[in-house]
mmCIF file as Biopython writes it, N, C-alpha, C and O atoms, coordinates in Angstrom:
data_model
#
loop_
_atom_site.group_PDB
_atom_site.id
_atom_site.type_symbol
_atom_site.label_atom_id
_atom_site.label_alt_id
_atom_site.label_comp_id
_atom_site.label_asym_id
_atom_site.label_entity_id
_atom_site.label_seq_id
_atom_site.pdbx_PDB_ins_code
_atom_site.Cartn_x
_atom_site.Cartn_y
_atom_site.Cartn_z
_atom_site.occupancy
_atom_site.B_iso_or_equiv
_atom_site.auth_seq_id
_atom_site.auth_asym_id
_atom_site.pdbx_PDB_model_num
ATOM 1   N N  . UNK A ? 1  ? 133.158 118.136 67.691  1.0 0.0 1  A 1 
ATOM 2   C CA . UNK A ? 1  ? 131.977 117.617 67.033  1.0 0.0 1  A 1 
ATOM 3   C C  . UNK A ? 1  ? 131.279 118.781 66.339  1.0 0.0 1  A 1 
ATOM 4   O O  . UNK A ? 1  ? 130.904 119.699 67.067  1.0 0.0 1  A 1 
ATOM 5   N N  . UNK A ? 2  ? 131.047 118.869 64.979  1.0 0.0 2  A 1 
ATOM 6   C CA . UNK A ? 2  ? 130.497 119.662 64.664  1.0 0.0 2  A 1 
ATOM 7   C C  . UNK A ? 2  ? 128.742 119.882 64.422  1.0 0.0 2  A 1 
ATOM 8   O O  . UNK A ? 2  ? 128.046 118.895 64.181  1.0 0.0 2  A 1 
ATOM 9   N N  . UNK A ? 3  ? 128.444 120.569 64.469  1.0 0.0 3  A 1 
ATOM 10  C CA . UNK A ? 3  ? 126.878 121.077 65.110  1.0 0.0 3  A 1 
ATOM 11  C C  . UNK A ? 3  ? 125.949 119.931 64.130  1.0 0.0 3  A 1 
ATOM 12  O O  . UNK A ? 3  ? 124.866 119.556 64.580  1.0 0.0 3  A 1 
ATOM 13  N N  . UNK A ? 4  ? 126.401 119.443 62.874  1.0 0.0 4  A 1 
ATOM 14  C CA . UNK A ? 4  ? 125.586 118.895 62.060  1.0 0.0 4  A 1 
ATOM 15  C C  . UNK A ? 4  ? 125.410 118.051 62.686  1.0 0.0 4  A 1 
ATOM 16  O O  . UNK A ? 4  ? 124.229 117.764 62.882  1.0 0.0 4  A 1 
ATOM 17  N N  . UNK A ? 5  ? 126.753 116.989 63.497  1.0 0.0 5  A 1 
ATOM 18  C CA . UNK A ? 5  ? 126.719 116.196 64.103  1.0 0.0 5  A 1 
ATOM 19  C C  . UNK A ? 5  ? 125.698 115.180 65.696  1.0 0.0 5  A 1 
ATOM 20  O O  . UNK A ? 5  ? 125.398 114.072 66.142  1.0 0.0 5  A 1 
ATOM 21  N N  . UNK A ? 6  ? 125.602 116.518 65.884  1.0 0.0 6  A 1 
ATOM 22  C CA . UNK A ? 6  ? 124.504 115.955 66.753  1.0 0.0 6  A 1 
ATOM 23  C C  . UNK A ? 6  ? 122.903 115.163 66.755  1.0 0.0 6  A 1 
ATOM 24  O O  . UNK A ? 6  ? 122.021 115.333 65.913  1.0 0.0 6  A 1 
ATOM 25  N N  . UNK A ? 7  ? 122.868 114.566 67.562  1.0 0.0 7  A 1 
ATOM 26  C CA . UNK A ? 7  ? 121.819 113.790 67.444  1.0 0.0 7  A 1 
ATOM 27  C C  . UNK A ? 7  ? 120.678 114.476 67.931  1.0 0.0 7  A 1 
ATOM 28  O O  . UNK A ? 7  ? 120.869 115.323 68.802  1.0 0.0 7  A 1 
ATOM 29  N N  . UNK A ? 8  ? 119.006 114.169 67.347  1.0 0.0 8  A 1 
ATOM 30  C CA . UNK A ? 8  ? 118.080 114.671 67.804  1.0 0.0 8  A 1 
ATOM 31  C C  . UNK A ? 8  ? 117.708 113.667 69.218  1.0 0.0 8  A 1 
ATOM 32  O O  . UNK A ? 8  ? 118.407 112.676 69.433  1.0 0.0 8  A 1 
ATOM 33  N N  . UNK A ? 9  ? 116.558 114.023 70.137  1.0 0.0 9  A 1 
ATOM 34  C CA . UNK A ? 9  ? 116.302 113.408 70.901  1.0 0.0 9  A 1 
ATOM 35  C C  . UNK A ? 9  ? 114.755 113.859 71.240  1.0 0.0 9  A 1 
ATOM 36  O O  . UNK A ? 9  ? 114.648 114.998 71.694  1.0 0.0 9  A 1 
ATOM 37  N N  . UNK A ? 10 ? 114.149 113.479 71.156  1.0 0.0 10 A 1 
ATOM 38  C CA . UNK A ? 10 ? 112.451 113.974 71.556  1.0 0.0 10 A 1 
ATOM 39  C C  . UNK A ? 10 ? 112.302 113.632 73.294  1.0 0.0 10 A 1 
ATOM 40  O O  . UNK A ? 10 ? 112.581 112.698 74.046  1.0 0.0 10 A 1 
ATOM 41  N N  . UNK A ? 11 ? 111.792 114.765 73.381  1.0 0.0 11 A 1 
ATOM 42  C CA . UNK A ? 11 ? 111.645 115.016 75.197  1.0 0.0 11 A 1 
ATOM 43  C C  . UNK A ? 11 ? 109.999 115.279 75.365  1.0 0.0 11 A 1 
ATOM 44  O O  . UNK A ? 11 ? 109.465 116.062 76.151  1.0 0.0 11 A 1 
ATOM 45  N N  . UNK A ? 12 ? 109.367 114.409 74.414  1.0 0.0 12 A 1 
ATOM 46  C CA . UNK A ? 12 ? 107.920 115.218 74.152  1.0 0.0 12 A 1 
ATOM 47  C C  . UNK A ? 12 ? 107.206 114.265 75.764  1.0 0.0 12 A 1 
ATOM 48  O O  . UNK A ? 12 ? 105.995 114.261 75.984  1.0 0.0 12 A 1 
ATOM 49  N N  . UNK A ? 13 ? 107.940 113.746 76.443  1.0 0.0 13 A 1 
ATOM 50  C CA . UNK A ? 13 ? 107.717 113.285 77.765  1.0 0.0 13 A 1 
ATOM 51  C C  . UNK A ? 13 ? 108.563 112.758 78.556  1.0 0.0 13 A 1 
ATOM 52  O O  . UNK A ? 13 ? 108.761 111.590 78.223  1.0 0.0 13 A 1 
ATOM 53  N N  . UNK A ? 14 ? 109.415 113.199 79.838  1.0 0.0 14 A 1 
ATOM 54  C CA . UNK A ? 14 ? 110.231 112.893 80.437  1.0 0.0 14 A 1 
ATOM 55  C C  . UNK A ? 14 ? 110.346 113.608 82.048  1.0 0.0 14 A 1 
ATOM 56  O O  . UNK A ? 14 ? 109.978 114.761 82.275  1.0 0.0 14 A 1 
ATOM 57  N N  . UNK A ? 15 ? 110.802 112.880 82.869  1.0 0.0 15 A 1 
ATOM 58  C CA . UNK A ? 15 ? 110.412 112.809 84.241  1.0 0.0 15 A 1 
ATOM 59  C C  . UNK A ? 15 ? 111.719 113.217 84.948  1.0 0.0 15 A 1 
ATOM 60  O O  . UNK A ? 15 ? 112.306 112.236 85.404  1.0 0.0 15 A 1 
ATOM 61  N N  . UNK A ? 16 ? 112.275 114.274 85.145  1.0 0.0 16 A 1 
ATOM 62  C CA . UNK A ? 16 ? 113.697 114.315 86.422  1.0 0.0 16 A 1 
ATOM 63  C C  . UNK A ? 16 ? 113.016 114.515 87.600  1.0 0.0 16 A 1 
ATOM 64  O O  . UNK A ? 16 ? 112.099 115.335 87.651  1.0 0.0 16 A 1 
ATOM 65  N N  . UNK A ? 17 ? 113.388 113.799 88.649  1.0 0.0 17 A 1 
ATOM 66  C CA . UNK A ? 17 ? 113.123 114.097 89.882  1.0 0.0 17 A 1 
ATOM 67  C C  . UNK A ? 17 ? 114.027 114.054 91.032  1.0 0.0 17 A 1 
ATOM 68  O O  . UNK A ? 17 ? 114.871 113.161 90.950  1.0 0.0 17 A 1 
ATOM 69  N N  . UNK A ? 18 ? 114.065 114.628 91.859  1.0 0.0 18 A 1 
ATOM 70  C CA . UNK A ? 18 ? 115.261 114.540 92.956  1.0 0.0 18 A 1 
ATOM 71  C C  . UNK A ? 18 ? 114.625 113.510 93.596  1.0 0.0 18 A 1 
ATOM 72  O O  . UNK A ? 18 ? 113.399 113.416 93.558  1.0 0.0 18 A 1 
ATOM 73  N N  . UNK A ? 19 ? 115.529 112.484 94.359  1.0 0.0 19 A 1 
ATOM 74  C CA . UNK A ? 19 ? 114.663 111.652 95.243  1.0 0.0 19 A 1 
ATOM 75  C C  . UNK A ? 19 ? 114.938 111.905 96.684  1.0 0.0 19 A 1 
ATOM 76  O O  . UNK A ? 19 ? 114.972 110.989 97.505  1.0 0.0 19 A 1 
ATOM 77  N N  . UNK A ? 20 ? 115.202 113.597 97.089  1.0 0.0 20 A 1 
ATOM 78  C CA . UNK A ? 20 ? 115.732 113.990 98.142  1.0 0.0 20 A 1 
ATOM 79  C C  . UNK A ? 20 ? 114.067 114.642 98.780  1.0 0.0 20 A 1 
ATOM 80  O O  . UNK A ? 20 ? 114.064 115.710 99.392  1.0 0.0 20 A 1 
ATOM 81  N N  . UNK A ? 21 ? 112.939 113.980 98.579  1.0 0.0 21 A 1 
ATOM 82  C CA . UNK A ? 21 ? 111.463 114.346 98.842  1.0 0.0 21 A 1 
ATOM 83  C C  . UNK A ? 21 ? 111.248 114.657 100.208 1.0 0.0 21 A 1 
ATOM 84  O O  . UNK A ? 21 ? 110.212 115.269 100.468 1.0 0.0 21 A 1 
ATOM 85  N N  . UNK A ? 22 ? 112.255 114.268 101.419 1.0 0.0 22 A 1 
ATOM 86  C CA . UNK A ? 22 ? 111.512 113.718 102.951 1.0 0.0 22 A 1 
ATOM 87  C C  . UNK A ? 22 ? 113.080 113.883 103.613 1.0 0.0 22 A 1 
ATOM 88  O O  . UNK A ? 22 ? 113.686 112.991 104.207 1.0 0.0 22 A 1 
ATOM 89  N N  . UNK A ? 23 ? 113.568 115.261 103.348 1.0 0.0 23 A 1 
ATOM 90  C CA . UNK A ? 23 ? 114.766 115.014 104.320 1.0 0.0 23 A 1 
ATOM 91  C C  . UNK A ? 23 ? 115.322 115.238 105.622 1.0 0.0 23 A 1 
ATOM 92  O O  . UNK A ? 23 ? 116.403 115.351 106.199 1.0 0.0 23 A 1 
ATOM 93  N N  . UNK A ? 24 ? 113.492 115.256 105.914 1.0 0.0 24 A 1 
ATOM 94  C CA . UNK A ? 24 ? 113.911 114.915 107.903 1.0 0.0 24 A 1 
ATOM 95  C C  . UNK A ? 24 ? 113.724 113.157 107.864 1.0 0.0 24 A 1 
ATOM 96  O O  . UNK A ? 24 ? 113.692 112.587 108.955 1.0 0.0 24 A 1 
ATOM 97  N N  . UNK A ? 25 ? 113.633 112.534 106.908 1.0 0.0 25 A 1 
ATOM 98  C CA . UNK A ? 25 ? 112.967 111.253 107.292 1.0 0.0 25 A 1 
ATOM 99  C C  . UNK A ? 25 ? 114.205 110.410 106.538 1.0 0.0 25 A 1 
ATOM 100 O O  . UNK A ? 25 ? 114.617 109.383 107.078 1.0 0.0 25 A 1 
ATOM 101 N N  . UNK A ? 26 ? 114.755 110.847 105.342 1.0 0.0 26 A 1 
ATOM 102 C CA . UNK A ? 26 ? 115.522 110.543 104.741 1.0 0.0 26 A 1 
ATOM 103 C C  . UNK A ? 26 ? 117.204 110.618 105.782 1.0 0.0 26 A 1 
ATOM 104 O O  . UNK A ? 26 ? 117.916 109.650 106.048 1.0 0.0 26 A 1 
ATOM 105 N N  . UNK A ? 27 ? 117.438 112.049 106.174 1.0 0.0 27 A 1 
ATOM 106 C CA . UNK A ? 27 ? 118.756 112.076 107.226 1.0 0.0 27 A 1 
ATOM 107 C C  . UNK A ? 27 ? 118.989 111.119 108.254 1.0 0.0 27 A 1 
ATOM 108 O O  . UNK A ? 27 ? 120.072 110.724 108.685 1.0 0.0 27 A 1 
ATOM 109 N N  . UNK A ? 28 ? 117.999 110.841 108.545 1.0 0.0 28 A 1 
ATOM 110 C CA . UNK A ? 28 ? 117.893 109.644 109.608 1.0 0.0 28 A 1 
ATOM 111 C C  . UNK A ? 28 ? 118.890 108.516 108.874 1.0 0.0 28 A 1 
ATOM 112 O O  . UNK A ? 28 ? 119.779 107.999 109.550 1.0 0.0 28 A 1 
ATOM 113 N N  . UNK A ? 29 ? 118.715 108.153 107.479 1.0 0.0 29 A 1 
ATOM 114 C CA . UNK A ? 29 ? 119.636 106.989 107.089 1.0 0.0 29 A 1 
ATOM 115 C C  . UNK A ? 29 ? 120.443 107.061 106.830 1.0 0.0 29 A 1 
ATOM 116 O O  . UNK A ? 29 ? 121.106 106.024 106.838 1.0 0.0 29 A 1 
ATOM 117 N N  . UNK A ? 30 ? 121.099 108.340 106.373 1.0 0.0 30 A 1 
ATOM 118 C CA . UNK A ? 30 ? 121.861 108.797 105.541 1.0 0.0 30 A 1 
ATOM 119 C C  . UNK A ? 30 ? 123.669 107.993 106.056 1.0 0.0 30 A 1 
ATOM 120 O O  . UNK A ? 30 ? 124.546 107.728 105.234 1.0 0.0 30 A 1 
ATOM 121 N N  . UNK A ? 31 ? 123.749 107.832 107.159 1.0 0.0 31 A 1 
ATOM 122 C CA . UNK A ? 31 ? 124.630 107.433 108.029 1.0 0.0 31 A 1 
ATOM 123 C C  . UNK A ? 31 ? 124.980 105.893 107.537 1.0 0.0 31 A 1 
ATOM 124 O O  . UNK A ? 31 ? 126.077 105.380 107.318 1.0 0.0 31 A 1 
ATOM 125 N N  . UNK A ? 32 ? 123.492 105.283 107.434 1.0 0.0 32 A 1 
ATOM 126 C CA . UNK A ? 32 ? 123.962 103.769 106.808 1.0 0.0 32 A 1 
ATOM 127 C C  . UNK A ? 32 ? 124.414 103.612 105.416 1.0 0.0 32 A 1 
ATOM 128 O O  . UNK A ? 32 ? 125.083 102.737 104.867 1.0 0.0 32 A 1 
ATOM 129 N N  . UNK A ? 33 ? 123.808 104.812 104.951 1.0 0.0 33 A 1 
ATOM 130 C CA . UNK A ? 33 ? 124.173 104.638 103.257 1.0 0.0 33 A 1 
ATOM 131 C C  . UNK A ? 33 ? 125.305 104.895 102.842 1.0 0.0 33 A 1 
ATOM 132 O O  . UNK A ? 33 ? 125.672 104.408 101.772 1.0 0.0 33 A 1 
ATOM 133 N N  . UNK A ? 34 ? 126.160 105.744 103.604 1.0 0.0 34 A 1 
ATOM 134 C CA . UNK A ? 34 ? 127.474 105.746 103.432 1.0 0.0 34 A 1 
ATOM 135 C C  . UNK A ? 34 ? 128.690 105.213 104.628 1.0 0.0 34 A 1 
ATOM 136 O O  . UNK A ? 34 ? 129.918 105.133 104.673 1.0 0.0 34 A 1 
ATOM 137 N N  . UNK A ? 35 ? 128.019 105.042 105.146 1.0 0.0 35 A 1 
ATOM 138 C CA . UNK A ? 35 ? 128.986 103.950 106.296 1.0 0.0 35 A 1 
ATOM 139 C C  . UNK A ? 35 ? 128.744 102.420 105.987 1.0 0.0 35 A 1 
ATOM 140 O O  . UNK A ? 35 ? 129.672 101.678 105.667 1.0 0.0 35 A 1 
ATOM 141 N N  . UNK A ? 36 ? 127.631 102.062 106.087 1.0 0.0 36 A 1 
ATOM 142 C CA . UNK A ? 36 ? 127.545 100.429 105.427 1.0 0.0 36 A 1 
ATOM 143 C C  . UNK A ? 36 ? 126.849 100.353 104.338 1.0 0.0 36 A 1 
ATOM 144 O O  . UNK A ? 36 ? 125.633 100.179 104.408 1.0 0.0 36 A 1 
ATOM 145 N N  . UNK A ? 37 ? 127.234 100.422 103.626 1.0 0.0 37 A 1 
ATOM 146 C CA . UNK A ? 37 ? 126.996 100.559 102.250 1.0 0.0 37 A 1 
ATOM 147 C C  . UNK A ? 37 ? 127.558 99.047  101.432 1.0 0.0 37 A 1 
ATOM 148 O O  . UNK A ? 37 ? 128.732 98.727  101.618 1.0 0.0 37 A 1 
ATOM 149 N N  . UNK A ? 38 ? 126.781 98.269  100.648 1.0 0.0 38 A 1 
ATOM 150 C CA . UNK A ? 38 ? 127.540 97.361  99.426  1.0 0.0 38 A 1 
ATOM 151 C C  . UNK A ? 38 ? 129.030 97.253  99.550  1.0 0.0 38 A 1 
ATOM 152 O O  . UNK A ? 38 ? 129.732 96.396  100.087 1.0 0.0 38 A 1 
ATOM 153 N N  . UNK A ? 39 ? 129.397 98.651  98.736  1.0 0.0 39 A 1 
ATOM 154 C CA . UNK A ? 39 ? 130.408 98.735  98.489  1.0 0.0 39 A 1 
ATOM 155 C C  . UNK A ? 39 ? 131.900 99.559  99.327  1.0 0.0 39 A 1 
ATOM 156 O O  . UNK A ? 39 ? 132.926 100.011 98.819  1.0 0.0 39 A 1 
ATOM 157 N N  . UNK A ? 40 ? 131.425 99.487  100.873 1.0 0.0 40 A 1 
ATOM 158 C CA . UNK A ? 40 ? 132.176 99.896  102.178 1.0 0.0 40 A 1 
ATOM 159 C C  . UNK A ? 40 ? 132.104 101.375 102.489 1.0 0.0 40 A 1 
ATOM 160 O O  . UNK A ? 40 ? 131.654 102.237 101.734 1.0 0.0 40 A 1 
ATOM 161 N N  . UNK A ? 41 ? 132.538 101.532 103.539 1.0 0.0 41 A 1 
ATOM 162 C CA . UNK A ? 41 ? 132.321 103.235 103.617 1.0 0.0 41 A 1 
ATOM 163 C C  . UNK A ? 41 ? 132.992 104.113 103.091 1.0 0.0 41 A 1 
ATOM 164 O O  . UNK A ? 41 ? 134.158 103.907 102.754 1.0 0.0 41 A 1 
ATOM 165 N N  . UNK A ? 42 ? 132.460 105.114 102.941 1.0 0.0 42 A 1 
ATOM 166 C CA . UNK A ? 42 ? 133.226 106.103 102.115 1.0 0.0 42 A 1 
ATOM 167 C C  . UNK A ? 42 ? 134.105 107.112 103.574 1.0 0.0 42 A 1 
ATOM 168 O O  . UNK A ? 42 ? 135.173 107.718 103.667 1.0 0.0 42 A 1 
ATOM 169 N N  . UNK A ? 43 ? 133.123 106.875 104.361 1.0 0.0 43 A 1 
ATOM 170 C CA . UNK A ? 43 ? 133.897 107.572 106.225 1.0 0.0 43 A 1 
ATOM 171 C C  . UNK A ? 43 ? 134.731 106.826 106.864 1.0 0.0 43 A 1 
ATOM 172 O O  . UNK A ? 43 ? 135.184 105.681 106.871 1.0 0.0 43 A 1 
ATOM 173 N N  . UNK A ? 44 ? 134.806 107.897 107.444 1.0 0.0 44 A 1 
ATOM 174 C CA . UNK A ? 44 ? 136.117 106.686 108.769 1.0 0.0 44 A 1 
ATOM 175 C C  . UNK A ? 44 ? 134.980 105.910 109.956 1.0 0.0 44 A 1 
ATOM 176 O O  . UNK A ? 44 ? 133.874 106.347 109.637 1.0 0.0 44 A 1 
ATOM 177 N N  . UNK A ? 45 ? 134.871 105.296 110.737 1.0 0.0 45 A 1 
ATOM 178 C CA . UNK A ? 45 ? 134.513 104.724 111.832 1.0 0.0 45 A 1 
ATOM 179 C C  . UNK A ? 45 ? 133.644 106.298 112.733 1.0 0.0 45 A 1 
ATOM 180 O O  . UNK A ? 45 ? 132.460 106.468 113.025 1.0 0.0 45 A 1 
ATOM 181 N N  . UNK A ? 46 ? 134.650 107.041 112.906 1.0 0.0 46 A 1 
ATOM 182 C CA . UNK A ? 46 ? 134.478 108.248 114.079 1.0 0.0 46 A 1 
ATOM 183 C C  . UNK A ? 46 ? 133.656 109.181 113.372 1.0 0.0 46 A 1 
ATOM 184 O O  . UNK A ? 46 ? 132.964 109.994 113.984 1.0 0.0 46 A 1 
ATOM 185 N N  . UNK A ? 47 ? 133.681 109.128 112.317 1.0 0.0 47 A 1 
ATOM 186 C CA . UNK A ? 47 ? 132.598 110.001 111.212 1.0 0.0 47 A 1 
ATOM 187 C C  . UNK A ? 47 ? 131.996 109.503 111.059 1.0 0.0 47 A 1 
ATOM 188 O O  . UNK A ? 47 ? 131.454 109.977 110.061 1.0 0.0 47 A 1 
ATOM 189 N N  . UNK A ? 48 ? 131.366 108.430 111.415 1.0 0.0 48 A 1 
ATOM 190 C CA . UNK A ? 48 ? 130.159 107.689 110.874 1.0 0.0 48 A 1 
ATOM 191 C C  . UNK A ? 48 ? 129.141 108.006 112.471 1.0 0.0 48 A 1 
ATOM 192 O O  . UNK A ? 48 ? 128.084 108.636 112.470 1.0 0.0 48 A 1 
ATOM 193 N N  . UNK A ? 49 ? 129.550 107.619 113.253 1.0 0.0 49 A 1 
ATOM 194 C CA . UNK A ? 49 ? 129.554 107.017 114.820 1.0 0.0 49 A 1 
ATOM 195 C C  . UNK A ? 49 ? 129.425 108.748 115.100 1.0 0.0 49 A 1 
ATOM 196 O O  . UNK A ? 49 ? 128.383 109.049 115.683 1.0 0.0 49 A 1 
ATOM 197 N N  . UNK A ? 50 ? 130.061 109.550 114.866 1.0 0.0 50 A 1 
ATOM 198 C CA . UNK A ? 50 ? 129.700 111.101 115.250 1.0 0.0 50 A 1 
ATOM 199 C C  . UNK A ? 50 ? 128.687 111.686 114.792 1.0 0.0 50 A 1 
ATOM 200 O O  . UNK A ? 50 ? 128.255 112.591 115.507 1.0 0.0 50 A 1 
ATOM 201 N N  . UNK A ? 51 ? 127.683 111.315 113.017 1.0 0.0 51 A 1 
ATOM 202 C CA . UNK A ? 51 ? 126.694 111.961 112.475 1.0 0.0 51 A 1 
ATOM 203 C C  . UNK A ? 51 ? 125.642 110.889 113.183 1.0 0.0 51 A 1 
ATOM 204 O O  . UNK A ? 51 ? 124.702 111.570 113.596 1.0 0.0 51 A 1 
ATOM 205 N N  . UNK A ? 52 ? 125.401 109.389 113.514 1.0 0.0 52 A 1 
ATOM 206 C CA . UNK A ? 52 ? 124.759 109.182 114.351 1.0 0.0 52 A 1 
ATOM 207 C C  . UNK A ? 52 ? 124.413 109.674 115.659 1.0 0.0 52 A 1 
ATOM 208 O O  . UNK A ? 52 ? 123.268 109.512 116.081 1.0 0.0 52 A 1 
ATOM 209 N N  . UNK A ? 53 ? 125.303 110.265 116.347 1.0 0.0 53 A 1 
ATOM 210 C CA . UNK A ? 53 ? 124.847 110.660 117.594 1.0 0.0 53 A 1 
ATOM 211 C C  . UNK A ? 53 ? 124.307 112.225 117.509 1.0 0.0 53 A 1 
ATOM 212 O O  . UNK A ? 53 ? 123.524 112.661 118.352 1.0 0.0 53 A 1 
ATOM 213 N N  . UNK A ? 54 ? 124.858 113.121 116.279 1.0 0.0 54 A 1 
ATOM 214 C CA . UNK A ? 54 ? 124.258 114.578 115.685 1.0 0.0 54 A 1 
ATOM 215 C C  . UNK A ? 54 ? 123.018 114.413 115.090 1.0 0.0 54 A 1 
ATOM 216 O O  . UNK A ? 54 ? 122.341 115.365 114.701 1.0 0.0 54 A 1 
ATOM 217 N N  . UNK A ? 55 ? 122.566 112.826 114.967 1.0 0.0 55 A 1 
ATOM 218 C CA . UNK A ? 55 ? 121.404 113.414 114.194 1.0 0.0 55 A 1 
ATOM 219 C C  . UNK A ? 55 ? 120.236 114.027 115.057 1.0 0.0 55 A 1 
ATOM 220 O O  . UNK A ? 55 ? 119.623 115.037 114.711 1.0 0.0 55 A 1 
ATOM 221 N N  . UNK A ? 56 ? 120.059 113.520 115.888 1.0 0.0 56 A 1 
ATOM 222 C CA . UNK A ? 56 ? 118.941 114.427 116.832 1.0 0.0 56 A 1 
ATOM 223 C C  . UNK A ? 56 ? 119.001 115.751 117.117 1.0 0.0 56 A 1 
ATOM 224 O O  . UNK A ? 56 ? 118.067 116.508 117.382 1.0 0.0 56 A 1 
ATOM 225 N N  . UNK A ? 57 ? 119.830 115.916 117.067 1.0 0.0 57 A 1 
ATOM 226 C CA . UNK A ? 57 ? 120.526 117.683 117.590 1.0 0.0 57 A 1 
ATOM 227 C C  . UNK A ? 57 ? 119.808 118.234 115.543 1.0 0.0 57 A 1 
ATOM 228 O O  . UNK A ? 57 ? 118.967 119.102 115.308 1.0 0.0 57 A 1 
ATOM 229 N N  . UNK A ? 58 ? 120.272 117.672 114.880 1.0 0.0 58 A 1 
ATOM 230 C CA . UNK A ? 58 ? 119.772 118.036 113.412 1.0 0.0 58 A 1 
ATOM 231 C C  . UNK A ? 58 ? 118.848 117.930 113.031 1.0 0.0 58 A 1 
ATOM 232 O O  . UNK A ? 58 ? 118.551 118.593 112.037 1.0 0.0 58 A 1 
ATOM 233 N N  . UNK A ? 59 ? 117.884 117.020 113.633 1.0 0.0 59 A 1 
ATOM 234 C CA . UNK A ? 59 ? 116.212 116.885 113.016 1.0 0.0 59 A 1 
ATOM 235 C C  . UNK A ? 59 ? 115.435 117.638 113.379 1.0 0.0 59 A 1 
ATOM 236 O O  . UNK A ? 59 ? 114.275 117.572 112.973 1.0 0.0 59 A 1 
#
C-alpha cells in the first residue's frame, strides 16, 4: 500500500481502556470464563478444577 494510500482518521476523542481494573476481584472469575464459557472451555476439566482450588493461595 503506498503511503498516499492511506486513510485519515481523527482521534480528536477516543477512549482505550483495559478492563483488567480489579484483579483481585476479577481472578476470582476468571476460572468460569474460560472453563464455562458460551462457547466451551478452552481447559481441560483438571485445569479448570486446579485454578479453583489455587485461587485462595493467589488472592
Amino acid at each position: 500500500m503506498a503511503l498516499k494510500e492511506y486513510c485519515y482518521i481523527n482521534f480528536e476523542s477516543i477512549l482505550i481502556r483495559n478492563s483488567w481494573v480489579n484483579p483481585l476481584a476479577q481472578s476470582h472469575y476468571y476460572p468460569d470464563m474460560v472453563c464455562n464459557s458460551f462457547y466451551g472451555s478452552v481447559l481441560s476439566d483438571s485445569t479448570c478444577s486446579q485454578m479453583r482450588l489455587d485461587y485462595p493461595q493467589c488472592a
